[in-house]
PDB file of N, CA, C and O in Angstrom:
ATOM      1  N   UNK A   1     -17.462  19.240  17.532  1.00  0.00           N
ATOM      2  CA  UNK A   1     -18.190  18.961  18.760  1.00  0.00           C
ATOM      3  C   UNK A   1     -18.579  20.270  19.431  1.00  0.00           C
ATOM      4  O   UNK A   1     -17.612  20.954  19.767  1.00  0.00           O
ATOM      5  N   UNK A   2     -19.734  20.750  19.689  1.00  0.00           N
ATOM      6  CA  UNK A   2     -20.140  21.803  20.102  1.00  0.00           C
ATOM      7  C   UNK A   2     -19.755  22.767  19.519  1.00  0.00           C
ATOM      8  O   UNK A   2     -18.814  23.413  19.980  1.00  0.00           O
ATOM      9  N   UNK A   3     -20.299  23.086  18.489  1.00  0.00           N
ATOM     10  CA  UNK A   3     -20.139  24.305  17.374  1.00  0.00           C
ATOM     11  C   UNK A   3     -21.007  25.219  18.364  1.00  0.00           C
ATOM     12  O   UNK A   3     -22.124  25.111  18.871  1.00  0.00           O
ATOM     13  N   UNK A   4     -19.931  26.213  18.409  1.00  0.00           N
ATOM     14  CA  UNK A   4     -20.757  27.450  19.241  1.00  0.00           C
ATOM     15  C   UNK A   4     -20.849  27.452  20.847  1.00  0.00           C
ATOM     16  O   UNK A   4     -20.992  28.517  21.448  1.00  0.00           O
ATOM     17  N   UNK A   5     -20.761  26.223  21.519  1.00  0.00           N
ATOM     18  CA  UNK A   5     -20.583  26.224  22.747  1.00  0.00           C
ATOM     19  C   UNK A   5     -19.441  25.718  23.687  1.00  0.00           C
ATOM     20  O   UNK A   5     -18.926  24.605  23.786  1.00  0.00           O
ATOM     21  N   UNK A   6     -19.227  26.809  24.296  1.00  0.00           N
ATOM     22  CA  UNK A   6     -18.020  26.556  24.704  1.00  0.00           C
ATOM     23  C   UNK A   6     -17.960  25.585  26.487  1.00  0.00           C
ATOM     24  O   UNK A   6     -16.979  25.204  27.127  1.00  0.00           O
ATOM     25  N   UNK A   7     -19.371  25.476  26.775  1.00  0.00           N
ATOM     26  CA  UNK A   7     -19.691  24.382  28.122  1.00  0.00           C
ATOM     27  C   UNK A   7     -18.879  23.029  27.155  1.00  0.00           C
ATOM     28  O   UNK A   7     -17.808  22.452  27.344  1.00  0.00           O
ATOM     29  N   UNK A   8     -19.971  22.861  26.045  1.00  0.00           N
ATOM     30  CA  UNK A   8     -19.792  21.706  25.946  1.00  0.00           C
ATOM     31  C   UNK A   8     -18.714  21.160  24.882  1.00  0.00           C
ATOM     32  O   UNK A   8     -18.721  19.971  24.563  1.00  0.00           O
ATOM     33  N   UNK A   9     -17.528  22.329  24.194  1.00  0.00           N
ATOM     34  CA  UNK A   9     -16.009  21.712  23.979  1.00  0.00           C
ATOM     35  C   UNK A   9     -15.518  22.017  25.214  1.00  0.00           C
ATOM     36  O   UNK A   9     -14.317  22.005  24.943  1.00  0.00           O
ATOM     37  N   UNK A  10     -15.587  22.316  26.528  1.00  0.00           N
ATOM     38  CA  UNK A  10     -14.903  22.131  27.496  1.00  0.00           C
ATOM     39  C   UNK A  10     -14.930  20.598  28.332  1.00  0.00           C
ATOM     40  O   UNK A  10     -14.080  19.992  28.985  1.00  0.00           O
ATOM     41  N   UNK A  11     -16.046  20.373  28.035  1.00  0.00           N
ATOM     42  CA  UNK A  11     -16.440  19.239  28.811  1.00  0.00           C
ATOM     43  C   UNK A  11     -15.600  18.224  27.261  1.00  0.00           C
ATOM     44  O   UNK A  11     -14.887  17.292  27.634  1.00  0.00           O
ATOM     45  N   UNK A  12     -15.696  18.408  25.836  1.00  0.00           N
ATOM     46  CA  UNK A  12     -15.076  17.359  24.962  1.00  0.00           C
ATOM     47  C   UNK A  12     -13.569  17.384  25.790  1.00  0.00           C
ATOM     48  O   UNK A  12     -13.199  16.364  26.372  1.00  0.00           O
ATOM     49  N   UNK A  13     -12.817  18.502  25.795  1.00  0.00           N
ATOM     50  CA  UNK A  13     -11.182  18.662  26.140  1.00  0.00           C
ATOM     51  C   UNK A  13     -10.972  17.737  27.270  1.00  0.00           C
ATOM     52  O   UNK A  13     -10.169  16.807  27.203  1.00  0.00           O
ATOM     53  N   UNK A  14     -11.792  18.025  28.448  1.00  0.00           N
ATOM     54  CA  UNK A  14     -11.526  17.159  29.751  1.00  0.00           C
ATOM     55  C   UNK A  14     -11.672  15.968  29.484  1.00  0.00           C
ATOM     56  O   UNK A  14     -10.865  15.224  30.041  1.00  0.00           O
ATOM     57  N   UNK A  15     -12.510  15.440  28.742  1.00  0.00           N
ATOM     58  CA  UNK A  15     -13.289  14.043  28.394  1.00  0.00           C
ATOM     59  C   UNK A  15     -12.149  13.575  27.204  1.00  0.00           C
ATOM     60  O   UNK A  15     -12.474  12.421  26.926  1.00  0.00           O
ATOM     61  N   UNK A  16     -11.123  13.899  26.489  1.00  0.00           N
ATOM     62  CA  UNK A  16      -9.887  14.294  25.644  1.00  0.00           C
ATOM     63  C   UNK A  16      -8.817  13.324  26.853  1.00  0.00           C
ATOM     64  O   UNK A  16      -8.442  12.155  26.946  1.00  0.00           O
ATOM     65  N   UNK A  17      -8.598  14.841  27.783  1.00  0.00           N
ATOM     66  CA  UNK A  17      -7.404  14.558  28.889  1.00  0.00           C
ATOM     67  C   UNK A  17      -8.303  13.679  29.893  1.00  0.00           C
ATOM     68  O   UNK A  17      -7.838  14.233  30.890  1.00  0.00           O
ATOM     69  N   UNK A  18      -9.007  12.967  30.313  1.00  0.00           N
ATOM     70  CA  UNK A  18      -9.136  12.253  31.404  1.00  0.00           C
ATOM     71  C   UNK A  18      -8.799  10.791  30.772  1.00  0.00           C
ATOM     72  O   UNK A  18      -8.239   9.927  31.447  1.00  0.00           O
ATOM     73  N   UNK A  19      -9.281  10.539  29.095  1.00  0.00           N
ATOM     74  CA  UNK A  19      -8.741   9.282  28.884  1.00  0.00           C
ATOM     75  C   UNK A  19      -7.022   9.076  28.642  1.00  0.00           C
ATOM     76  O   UNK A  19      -6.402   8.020  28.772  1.00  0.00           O
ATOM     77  N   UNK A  20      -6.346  10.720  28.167  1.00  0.00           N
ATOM     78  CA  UNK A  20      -5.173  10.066  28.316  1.00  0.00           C
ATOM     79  C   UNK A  20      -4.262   9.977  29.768  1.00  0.00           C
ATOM     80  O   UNK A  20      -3.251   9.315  30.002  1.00  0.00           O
ATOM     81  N   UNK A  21      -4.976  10.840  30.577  1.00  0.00           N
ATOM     82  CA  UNK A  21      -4.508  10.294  32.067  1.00  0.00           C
ATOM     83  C   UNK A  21      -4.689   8.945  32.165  1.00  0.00           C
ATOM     84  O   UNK A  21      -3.752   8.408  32.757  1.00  0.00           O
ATOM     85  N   UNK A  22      -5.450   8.281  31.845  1.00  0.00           N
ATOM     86  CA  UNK A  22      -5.977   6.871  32.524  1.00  0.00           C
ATOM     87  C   UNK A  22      -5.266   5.692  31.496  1.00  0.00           C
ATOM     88  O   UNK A  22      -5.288   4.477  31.695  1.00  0.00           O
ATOM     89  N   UNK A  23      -4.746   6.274  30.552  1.00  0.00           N
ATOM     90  CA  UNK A  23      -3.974   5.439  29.570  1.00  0.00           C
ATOM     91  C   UNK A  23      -2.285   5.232  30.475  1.00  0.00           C
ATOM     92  O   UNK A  23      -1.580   4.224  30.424  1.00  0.00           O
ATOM     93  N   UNK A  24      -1.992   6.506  31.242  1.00  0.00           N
ATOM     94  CA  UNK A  24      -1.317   6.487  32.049  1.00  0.00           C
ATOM     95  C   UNK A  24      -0.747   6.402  33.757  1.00  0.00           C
ATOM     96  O   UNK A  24       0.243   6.663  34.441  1.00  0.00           O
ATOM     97  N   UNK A  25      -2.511   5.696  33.892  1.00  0.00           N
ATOM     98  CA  UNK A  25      -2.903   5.214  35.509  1.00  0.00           C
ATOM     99  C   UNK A  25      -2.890   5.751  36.440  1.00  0.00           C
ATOM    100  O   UNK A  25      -2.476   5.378  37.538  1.00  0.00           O
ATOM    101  N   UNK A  26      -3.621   7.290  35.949  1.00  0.00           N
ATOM    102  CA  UNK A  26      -3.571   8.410  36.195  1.00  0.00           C
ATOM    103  C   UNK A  26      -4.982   8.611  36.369  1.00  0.00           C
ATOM    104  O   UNK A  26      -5.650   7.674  35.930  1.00  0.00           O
ATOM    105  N   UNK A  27      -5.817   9.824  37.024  1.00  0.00           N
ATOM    106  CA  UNK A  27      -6.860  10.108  36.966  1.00  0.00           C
ATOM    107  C   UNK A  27      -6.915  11.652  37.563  1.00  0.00           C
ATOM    108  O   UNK A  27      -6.155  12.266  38.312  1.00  0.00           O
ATOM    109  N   UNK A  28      -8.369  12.070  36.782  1.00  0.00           N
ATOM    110  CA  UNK A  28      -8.621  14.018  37.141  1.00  0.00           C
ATOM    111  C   UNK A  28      -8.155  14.281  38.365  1.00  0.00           C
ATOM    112  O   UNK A  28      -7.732  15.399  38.658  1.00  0.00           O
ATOM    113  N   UNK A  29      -8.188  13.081  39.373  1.00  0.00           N
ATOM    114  CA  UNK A  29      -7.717  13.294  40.661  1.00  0.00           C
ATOM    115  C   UNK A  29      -6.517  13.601  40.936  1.00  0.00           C
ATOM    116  O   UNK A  29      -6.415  14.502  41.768  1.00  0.00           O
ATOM    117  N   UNK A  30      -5.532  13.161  40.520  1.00  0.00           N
ATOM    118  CA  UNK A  30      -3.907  13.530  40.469  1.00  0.00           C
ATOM    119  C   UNK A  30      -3.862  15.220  39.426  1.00  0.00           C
ATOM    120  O   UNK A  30      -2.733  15.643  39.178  1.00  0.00           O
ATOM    121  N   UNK A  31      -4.589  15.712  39.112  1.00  0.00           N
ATOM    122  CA  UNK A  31      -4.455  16.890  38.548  1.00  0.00           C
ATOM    123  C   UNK A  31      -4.162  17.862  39.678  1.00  0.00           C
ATOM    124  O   UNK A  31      -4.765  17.776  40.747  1.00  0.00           O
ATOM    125  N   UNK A  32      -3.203  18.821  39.435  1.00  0.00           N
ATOM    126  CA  UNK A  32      -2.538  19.887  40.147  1.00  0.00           C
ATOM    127  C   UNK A  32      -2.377  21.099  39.829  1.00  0.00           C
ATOM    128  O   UNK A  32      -2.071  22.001  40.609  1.00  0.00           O
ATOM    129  N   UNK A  33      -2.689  21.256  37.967  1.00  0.00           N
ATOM    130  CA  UNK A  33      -3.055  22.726  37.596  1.00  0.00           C
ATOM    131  C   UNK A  33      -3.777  22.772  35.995  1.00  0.00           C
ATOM    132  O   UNK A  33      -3.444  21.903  35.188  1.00  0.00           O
ATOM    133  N   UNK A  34      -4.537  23.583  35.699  1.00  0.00           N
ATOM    134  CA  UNK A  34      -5.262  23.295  34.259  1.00  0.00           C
ATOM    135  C   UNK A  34      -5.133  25.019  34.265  1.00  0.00           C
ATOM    136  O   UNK A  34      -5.051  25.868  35.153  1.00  0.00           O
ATOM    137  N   UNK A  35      -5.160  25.037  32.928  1.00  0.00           N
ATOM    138  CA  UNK A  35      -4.790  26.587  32.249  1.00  0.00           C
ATOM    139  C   UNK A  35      -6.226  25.968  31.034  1.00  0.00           C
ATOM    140  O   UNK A  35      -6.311  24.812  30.620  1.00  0.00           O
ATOM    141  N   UNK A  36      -7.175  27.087  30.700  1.00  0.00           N
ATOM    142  CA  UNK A  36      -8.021  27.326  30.113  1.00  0.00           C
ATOM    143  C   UNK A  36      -8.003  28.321  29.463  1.00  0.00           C
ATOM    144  O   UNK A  36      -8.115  29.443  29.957  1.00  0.00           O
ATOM    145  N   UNK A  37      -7.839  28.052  28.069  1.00  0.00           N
ATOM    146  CA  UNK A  37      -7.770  29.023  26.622  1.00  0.00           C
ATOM    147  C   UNK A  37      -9.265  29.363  25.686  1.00  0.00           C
ATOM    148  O   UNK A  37     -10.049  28.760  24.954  1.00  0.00           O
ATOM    149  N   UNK A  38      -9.080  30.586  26.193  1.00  0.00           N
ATOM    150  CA  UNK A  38     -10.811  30.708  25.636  1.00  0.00           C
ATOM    151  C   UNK A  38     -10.377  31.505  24.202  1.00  0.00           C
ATOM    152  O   UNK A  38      -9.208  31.892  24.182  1.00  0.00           O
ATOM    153  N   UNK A  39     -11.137  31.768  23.090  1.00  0.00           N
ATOM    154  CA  UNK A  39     -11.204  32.840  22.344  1.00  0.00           C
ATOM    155  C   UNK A  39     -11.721  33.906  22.619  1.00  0.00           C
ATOM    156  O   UNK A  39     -11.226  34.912  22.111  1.00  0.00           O
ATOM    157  N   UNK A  40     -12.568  34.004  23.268  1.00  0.00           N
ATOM    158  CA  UNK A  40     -13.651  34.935  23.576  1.00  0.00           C
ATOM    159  C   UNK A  40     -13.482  35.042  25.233  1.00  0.00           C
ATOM    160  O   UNK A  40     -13.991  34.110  25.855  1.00  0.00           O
ATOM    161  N   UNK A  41     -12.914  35.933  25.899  1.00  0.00           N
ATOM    162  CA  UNK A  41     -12.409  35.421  27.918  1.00  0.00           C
ATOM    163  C   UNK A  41     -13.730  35.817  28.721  1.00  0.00           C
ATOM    164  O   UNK A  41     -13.912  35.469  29.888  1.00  0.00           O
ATOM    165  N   UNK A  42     -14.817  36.732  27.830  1.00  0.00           N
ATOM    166  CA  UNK A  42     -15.754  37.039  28.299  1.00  0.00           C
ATOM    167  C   UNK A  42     -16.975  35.430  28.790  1.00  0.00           C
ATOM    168  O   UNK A  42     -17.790  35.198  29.683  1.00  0.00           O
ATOM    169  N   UNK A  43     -16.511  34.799  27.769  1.00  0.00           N
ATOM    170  CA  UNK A  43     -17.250  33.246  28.157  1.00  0.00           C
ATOM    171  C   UNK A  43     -16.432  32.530  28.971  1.00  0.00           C
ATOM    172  O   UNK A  43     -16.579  31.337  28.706  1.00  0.00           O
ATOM    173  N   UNK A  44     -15.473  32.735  30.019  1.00  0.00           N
ATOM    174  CA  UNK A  44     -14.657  32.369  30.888  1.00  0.00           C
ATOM    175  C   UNK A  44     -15.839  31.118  32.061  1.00  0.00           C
ATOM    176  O   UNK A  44     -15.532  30.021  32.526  1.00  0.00           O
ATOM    177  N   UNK A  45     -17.423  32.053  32.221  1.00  0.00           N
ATOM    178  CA  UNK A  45     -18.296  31.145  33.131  1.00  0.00           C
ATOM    179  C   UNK A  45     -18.697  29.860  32.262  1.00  0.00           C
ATOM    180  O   UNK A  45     -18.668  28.729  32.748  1.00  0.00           O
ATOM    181  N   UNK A  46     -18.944  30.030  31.396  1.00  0.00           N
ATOM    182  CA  UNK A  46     -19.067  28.960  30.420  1.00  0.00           C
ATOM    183  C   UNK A  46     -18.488  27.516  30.647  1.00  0.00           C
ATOM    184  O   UNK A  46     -19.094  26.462  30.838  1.00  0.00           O
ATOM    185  N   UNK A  47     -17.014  27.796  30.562  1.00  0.00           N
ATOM    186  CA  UNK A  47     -15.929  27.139  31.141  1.00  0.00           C
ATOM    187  C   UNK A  47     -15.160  26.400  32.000  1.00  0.00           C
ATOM    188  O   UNK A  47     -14.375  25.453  31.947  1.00  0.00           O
ATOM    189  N   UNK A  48     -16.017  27.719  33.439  1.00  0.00           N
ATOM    190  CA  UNK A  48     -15.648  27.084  34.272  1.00  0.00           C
ATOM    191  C   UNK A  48     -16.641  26.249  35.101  1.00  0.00           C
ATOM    192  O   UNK A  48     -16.438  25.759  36.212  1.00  0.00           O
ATOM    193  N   UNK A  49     -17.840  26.174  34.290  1.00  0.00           N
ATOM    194  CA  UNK A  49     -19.130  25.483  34.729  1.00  0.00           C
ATOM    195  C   UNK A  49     -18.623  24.113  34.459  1.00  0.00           C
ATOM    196  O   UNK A  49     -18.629  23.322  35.403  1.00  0.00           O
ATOM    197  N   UNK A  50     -18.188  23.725  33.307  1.00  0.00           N
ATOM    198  CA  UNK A  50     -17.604  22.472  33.076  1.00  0.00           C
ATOM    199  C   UNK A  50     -16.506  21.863  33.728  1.00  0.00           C
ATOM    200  O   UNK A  50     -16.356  20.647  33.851  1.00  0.00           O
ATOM    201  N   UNK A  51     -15.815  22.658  34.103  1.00  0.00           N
ATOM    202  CA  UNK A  51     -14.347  22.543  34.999  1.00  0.00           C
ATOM    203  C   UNK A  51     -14.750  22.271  36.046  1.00  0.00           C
ATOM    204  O   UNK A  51     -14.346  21.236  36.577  1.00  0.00           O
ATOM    205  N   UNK A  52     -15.713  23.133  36.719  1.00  0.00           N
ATOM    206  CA  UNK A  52     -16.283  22.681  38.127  1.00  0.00           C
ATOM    207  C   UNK A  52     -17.190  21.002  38.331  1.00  0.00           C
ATOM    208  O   UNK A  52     -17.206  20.211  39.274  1.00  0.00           O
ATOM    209  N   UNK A  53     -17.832  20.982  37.035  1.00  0.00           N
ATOM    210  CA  UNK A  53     -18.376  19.901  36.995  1.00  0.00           C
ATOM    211  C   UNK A  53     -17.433  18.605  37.019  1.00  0.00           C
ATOM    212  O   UNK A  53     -18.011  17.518  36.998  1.00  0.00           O
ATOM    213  N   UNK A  54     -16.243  18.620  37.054  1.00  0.00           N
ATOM    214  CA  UNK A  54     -14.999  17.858  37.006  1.00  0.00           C
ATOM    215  C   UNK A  54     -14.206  17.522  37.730  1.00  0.00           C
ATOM    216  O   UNK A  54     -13.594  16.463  37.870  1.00  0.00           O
ATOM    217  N   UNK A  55     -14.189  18.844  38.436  1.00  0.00           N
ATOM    218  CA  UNK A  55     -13.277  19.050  39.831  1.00  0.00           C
ATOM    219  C   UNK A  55     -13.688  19.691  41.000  1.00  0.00           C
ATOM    220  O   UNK A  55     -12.647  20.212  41.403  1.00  0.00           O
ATOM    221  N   UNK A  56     -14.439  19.926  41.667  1.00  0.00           N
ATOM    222  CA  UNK A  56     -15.343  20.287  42.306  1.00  0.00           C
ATOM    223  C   UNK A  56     -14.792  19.697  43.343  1.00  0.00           C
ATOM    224  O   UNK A  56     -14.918  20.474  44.290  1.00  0.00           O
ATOM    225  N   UNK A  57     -14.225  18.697  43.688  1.00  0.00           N
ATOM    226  CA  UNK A  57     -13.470  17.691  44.808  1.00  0.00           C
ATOM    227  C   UNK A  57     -12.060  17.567  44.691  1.00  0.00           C
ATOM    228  O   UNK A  57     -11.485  17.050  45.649  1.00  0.00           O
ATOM    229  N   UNK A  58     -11.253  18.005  43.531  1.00  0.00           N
ATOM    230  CA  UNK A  58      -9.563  18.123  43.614  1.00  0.00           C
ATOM    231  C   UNK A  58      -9.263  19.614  43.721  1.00  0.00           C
ATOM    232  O   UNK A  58      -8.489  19.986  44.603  1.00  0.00           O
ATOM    233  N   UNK A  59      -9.854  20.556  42.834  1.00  0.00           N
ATOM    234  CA  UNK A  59      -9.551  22.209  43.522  1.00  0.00           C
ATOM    235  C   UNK A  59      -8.385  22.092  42.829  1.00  0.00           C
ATOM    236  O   UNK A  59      -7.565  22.173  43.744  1.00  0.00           O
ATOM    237  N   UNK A  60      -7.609  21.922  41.575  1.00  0.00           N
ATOM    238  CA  UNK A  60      -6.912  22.377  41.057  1.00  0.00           C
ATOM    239  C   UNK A  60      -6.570  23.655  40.834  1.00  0.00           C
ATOM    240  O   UNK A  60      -7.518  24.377  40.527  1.00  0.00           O
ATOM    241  N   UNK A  61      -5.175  24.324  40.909  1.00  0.00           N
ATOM    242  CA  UNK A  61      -5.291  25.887  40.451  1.00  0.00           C
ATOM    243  C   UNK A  61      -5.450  25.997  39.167  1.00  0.00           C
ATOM    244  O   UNK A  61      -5.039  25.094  38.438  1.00  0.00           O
ATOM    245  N   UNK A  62      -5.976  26.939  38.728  1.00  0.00           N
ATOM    246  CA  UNK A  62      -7.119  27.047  37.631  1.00  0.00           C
ATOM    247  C   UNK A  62      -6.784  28.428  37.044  1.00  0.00           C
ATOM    248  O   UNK A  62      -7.174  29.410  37.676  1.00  0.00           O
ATOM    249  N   UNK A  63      -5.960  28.640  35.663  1.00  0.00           N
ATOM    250  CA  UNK A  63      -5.811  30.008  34.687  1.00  0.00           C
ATOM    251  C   UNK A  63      -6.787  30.153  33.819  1.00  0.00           C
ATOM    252  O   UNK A  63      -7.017  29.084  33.252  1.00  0.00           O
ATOM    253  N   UNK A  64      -7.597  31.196  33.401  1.00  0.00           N
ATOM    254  CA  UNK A  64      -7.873  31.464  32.180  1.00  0.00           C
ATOM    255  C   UNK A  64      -7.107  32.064  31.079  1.00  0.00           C
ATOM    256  O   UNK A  64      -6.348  32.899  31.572  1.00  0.00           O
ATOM    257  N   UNK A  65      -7.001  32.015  30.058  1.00  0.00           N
ATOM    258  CA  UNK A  65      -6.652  33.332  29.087  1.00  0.00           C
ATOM    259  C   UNK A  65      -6.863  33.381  27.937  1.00  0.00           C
ATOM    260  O   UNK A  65      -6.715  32.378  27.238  1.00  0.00           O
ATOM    261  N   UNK A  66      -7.312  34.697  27.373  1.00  0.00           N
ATOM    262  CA  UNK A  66      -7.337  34.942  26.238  1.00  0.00           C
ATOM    263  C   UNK A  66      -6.631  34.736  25.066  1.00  0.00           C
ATOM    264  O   UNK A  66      -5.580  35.378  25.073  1.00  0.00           O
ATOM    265  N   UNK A  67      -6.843  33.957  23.865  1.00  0.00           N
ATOM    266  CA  UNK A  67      -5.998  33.579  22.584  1.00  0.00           C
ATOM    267  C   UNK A  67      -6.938  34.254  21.983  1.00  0.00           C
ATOM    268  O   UNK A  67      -8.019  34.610  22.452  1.00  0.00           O
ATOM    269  N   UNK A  68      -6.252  34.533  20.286  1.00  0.00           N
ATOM    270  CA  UNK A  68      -6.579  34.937  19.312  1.00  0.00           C
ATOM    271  C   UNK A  68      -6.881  34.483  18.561  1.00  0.00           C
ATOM    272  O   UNK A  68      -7.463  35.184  17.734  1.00  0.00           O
ATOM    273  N   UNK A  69      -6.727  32.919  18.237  1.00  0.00           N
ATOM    274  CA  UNK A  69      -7.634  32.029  17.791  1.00  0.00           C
ATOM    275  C   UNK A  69      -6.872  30.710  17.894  1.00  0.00           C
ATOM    276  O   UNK A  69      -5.818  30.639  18.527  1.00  0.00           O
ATOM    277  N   UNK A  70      -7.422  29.655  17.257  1.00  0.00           N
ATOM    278  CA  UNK A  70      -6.908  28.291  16.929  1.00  0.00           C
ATOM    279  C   UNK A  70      -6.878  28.024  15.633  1.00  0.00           C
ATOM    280  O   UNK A  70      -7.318  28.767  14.756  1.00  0.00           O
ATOM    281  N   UNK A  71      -6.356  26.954  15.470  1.00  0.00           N
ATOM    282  CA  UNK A  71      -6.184  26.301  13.933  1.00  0.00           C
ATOM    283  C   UNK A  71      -7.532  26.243  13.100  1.00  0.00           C
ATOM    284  O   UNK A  71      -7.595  26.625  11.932  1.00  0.00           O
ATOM    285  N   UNK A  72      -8.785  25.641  13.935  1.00  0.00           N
ATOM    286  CA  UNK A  72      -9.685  25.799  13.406  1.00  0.00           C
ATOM    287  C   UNK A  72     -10.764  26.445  13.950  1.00  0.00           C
ATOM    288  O   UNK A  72     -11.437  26.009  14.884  1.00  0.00           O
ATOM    289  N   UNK A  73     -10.993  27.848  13.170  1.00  0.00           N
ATOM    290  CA  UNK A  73     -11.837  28.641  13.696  1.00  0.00           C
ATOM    291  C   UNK A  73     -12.963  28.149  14.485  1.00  0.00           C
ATOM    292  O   UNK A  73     -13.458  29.134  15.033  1.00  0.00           O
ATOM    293  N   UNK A  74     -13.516  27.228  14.760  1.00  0.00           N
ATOM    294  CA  UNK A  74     -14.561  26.704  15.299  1.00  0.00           C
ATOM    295  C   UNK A  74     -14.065  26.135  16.602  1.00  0.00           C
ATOM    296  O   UNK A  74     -14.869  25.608  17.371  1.00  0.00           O
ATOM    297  N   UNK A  75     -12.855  26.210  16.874  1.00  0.00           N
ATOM    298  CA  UNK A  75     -12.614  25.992  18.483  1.00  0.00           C
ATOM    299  C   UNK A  75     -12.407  27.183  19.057  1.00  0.00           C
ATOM    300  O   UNK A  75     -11.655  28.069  18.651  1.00  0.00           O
ATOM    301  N   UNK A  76     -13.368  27.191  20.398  1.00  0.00           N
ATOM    302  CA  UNK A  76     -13.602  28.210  21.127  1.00  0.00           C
ATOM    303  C   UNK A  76     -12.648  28.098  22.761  1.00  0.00           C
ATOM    304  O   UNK A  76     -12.710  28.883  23.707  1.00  0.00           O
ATOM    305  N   UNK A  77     -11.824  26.862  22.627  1.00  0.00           N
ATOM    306  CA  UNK A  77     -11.463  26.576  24.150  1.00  0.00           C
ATOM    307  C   UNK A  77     -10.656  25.637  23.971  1.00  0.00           C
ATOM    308  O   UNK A  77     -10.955  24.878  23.049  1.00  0.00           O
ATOM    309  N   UNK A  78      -9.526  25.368  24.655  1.00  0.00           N
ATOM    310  CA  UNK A  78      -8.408  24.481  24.823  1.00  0.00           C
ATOM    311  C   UNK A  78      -8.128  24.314  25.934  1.00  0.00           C
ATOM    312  O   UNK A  78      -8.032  25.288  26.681  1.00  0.00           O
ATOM    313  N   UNK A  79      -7.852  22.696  26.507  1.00  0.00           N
ATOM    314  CA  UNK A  79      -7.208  22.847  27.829  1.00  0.00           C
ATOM    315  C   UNK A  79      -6.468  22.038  28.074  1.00  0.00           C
ATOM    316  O   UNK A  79      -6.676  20.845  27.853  1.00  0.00           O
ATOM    317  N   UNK A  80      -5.270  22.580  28.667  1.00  0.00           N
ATOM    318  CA  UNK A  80      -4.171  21.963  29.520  1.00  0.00           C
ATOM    319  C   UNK A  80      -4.181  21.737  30.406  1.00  0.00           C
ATOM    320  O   UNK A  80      -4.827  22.486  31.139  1.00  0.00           O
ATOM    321  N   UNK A  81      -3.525  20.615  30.989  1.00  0.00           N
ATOM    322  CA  UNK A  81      -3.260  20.038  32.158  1.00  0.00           C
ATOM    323  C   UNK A  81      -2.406  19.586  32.749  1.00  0.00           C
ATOM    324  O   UNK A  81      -1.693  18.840  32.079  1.00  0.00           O
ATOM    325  N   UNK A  82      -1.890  19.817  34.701  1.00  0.00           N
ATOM    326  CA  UNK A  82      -0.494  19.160  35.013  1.00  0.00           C
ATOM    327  C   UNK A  82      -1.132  18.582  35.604  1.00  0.00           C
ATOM    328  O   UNK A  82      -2.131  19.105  36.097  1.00  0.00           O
ATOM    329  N   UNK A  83      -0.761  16.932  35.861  1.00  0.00           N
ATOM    330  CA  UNK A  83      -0.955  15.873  36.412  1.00  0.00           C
ATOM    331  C   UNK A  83       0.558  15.364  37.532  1.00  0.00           C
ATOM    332  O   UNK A  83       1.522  15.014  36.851  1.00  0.00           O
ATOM    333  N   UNK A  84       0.768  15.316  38.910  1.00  0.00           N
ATOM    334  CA  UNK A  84       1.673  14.575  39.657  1.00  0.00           C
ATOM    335  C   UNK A  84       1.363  13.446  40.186  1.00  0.00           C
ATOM    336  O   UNK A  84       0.490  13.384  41.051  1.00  0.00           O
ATOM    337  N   UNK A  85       2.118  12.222  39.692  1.00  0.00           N
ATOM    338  CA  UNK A  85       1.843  11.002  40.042  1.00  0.00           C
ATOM    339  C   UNK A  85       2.648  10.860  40.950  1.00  0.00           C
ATOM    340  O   UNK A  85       3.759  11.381  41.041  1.00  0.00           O
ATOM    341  N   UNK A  86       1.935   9.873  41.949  1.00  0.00           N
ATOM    342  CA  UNK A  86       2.993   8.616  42.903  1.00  0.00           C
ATOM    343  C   UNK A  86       3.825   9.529  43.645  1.00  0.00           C
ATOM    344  O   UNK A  86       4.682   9.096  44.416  1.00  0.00           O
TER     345      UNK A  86
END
């Protein structure tokens, strides 16, 4: 999914974690911190264009950082997420 762009595997990852929040009656809204793994940290805006497009109204605290790669060379971005319910 998005070979080469890292907007749009950011937007796959969130679109990833928002269905398993909601499997757990949960939503982006209860999010409280996301850490963002780039390969490349120089495409960090990339990233956070999609992130913003997401959260723009919860303001999660928000890490970037640099990795050295993933399992499969063709992922450019990974993201984690803390969610507090109830």
């Amino acid at each position: 999914m998005g070979r080469g762009d890292v907007h749009a595997q950011t937007v796959r990852c969130l679109d990833i974690a928002d269905a398993a929040l909601k499997e757990t009656g949960a939503s982006l809204g209860d999010v409280v911190r996301t850490r963002i793994m780039l390969t490349d940290v120089t495409r960090w805006e990339e990233a956070a264009r999609a992130h913003g497009e997401r959260f723009a109204s919860v303001r999660p605290v928000c890490t970037f950082l640099e990795v050295s790669r993933f399992i499969d060379p063709e992922w450019l971005v990974e993201v984690e997420l803390d969610a507090i319910l109830g």
